[in-house]
N, C-alpha and C positions, 0 to 999 in steps of 0.2 A: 379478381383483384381484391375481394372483401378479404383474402385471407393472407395479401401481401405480407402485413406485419407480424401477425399473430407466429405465421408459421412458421419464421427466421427463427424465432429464440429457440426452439425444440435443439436446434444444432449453435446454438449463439458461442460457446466458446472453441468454435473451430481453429486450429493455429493458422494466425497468419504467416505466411514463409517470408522473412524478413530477414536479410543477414549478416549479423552484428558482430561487436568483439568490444570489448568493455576492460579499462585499467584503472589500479586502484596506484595511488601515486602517492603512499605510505610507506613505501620503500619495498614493495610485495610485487609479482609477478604477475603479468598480464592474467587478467580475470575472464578466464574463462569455462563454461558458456556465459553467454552473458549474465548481465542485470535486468529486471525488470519483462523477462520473458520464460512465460512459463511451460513453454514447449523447448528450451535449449536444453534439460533435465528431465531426464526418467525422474529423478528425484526428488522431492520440491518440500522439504524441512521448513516447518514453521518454527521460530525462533522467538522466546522469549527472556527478560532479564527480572531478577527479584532479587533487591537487596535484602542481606540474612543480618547482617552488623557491619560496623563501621568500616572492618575491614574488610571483607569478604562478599562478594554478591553472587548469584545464583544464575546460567546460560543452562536454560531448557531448549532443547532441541526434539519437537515432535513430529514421527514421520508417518505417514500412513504406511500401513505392512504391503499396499497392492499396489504402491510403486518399487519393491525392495527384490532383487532375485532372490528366491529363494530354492536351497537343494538338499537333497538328501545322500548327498556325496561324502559323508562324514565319518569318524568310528560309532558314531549311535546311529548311525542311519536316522535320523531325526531331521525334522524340514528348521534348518537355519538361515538365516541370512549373516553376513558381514559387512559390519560397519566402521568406517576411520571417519570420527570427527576431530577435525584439528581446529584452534581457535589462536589467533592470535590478537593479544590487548596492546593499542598506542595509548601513551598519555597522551589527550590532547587538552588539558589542563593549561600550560605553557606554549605559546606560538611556536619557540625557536626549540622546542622537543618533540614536536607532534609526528615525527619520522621516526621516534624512535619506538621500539618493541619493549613495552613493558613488562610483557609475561607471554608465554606462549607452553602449548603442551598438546600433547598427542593421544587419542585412546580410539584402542581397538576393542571392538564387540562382536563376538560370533553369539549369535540370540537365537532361542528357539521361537516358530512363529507359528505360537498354536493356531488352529482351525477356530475363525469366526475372531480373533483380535484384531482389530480395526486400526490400533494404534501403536508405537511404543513410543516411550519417552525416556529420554535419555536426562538425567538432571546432574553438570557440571559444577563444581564451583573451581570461582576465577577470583584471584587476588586483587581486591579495587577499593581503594582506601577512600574514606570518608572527604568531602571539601574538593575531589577531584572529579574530570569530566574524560572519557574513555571513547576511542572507535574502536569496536568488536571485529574483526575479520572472521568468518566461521567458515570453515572447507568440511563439506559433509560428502563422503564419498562410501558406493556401494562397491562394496571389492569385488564381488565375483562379477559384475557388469563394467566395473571400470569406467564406473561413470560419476564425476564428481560436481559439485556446484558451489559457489561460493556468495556467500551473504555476508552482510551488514550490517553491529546492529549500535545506537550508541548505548555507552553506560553513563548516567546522569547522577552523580551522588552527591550535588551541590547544597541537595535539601533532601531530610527526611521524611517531608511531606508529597513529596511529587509519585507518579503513576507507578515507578520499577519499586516504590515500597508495599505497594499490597497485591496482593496475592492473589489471581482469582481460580474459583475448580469448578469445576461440573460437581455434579450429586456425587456421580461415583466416585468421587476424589481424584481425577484427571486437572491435569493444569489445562486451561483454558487461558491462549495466550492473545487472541485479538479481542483488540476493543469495540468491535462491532459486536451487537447483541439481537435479536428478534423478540419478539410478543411473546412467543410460548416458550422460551429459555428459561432457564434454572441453574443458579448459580450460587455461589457461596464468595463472601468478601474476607479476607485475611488481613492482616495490618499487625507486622509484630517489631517495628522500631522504637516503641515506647508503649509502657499500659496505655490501656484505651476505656472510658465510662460509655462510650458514643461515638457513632457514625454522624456526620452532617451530611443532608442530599441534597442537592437543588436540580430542578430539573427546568428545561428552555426549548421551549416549542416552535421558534423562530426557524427557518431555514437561512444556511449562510450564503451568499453569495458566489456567485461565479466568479471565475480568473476573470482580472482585465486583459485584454486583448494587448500584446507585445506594443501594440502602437501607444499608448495608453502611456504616459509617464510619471504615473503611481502602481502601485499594485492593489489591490481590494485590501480595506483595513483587518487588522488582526481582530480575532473573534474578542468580541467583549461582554462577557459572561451576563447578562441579565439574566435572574430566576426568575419562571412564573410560579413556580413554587417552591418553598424549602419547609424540610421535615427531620425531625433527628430521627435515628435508629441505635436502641442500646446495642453496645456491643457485643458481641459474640460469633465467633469464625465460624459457629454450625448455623448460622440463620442463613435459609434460604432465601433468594432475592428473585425478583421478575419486574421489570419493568415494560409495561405492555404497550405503552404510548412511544409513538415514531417521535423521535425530538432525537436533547441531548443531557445526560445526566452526569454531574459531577458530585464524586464521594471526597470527601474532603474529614481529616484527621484532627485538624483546628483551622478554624477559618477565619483565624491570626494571617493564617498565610494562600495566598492565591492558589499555590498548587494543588493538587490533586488526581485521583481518579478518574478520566474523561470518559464514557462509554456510551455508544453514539446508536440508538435504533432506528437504521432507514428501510424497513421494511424487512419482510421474509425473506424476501429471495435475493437481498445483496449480499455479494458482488454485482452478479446480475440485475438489472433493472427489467422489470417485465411489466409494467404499467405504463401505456401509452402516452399520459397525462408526463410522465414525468420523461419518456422519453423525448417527446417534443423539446426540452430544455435545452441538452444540448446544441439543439441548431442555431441555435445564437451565436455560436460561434464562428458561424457561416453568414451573418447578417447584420447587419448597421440594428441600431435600437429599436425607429422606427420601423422597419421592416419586420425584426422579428414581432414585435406588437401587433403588427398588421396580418401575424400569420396568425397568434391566439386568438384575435378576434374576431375570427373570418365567421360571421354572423350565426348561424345556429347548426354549423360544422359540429361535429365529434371530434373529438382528440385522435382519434383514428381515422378520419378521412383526414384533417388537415395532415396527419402524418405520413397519409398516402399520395395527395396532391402535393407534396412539397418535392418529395424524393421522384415522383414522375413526371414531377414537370423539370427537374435538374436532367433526367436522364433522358426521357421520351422513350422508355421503353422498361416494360414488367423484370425483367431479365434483368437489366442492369440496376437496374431500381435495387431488385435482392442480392446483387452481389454490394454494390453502396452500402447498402443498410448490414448487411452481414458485417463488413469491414471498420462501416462506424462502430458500430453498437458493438462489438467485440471490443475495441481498442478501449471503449466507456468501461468496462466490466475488467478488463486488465489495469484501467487507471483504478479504480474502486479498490483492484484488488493491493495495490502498492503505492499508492500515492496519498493516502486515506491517510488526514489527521485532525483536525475536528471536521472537517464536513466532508464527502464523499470527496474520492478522488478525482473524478471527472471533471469539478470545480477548481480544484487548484493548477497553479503555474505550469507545475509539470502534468501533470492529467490535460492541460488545456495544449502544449505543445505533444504531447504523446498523441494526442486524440488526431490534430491534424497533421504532423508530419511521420507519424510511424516510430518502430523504434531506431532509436540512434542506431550510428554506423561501431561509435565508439561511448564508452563514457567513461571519465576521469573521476575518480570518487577521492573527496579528502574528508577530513574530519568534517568544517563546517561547510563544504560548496561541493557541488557537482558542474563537471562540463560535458554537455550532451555536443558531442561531434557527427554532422551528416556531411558524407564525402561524398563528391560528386567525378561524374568521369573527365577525364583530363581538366581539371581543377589543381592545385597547388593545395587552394587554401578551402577548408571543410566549411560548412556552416555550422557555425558554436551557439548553444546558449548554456548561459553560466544560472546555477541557481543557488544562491547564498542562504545558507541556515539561518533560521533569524529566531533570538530568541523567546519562546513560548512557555507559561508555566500548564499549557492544557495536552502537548505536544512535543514529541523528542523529533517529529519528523514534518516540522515547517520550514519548506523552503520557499524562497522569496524570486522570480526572473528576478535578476540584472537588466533594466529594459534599454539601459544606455546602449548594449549590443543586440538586439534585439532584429534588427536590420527591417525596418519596418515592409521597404518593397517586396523582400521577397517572400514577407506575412500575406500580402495581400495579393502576388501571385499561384500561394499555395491556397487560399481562402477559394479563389475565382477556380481553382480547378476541380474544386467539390462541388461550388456553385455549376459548373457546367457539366457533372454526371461524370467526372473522374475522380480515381484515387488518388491523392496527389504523390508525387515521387520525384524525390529531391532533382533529379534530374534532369525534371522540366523546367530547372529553373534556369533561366536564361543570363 
């Protein structure tokens, strides 16, 4: 039993077999594989956006080369892969135009994929004017597997101070497009929407809060930037940066305006969380206030037995304990990986609904709201949660439950099925 928890993570991003189908209701064709799972794709494109000038902004698309088939089926006999990224831009600027297709275009790549390149990047540009706000649709698809996926990204050009304006790269001049960071990273900051004398940096060591629980009818306040420290940095796009301390750092161009830079170090190894201490957090989710209180303080306990007594006493048995804890703690590392916007994913609306009910059966994607759909058997009507974009100057990707539909009973029958050593599965619900 001492190595219950340790052992899980060696295999912690195992796929859960869950099976979904996901629509984007932009005037675009049922989306599939889905959203939000990273096993419906051979292929899994990291996406990022930098505006270049007022008119024009920048769609990187980076793929790793050892999800890509590659063949030497060619006239050079040479190991290529083929790639179609197609992208489609709505204005969603205006309410009653946000359906319509503002630009859209298509490119094909046959790429050689030398020995030992780990990456390529493909760097588009897409027509997107100045004072407007954009939903990115992106179809990245491998030709010779025939297997495509489709992503999301917004484009924000309301200010020239906010995150899609600077720029970030590894040493080797690689775009580096998540705003997670670690201790021993090395990175370079760009910024070319106006000259620049200086960087401003504040950095906030606070931790943000957990999702409130559906029953709850507020949501946890939006992050309110307190620095414990601020520093200027003269400018120049070759200085190297490292920020070694776990918190959260904002670069900021003039701090005339709230926006900025947000980039977030929660340790080495997120997505993944591998620190017992912090994985005990999650189980709040599974428990009233006092309760969980009563689990951190169980007297001169380690964070690794209480994590071991909690999960055996749900199950009453070693075996079901590591399938539980496999199930949780994957879906925590899948929120992290897509739900992440100033604080880990795990913590927000949809991390906190992803965590305990799986993924959707369906989900509706618009510009500002998501409808996550679980369909049950001989049911009519699915279980919805709505999740409304709310606006952020630290975040393109804050959304908010809707907790009016929220359906509070059958939160607290899925709650009690974890509580007693099960997975919960929409269709226990009665």
């Amino acid at each position: 039993m001492q190595r219950l928890i340790l052992s899980l993570f060696c295999g912690l991003m195992l796929f859960l077999a869950e099976s979904c189908s996901s629509n984007v209701n932009q005037g675009s064709q049922s989306n599939r594989p889905v959203l939000y799972n990273p096993a419906s794709s051979v292929v899994n494109p990291t996406l990022g956006v930098v505006h270049v000038s007022d008119t024009e902004s920048q769609l990187i698309v980076m793929i790793n080369t050892n999800e890509l088939l590659v063949s030497e089926a060619n006239s050079e006999g040479i190991p290529k892969a083929d790639i179609k990224i197609r992208y489609e831009l709505f204005d969603c600027t205006d309410i009653e135009n946000n359906k319509l297709v503002s630009d859209s275009a298509t490119f094909i790549n046959s790429l050689e994929v030398r020995r030992q390149q780990r990456m390529v990047v493909f760097p588009i540009p897409i027509p997107a004017e100045q004072g407007r706000r954009y939903l990115l649709l992106v179809q990245t698809t491998d030709l010779l597997r025939r297997n495509t996926i489709r992503q999301f990204l917004t484009v924000n050009k309301t200010s020239i101070y906010s995150e899609q304006n600077f720029r970030l790269t590894t040493l080797s001049g690689s775009p580096k497009l998540e705003n997670t960071i670690n201790e021993n990273e090395i990175f370079r900051i760009a910024y070319q929407r106006k000259p620049l004398d200086k960087l401003f940096i504040k950095y906030m060591n606070a931790s943000q809060p957990v999702a409130t629980s559906p029953l709850a009818l507020a949501p946890t306040d939006k992050l309110e930037f307190k620095a414990d420290s601020i520093w200027e940095q003269p400018y120049n796009p070759n200085t190297n940066f490292m920020f070694g301390y776990e918190g959260i750092y904002l670069i900021q161009a003039d701090t005339t305006h709230q926006e900025g830079l947000l980039l977030m170090n929660f340790g080495t190894s997120f997505p993944v969380e591998d620190r017992t201490s912090h994985l005990i957090q999650p189980i709040q989710y599974l428990l009233s206030e006092n309760e969980f209180q009563r689990l951190i303080a169980e007297g001169d306990e380690t964070p690794k037995r209480i994590m071991d007594n909690f999960w055996l006493s749900a199950t009453g048995s070693t075996d079901r304990a590591r399938m539980l804890i496999r199930v949780f703690y994957t879906r925590m590392s899948y929120a992290n990986r897509y739900f992440t916007d100033f604080k880990e994913g795990w913590k927000t609306d949809r991390g906190m609904i992803y965590m305990i009910y799986g993924l959707p059966n369906n989900i509706n994607k618009g510009s500002d709201s998501e409808t996550w759909e679980y369909t049950r058997r001989q049911q009519a009507n699915p279980l919805s949660f709505v999740f409304e974009r709310e606006p952020s100057p630290y975040s393109e990707e804050y959304f908010v439950l809707r907790r009016g539909d929220a359906q509070p009973t059958f939160w607290r029958q899925a709650v009690e099925s974890w509580r007693r050593g099960r997975v919960f599965s929409i269709n226990d619900l009665e």
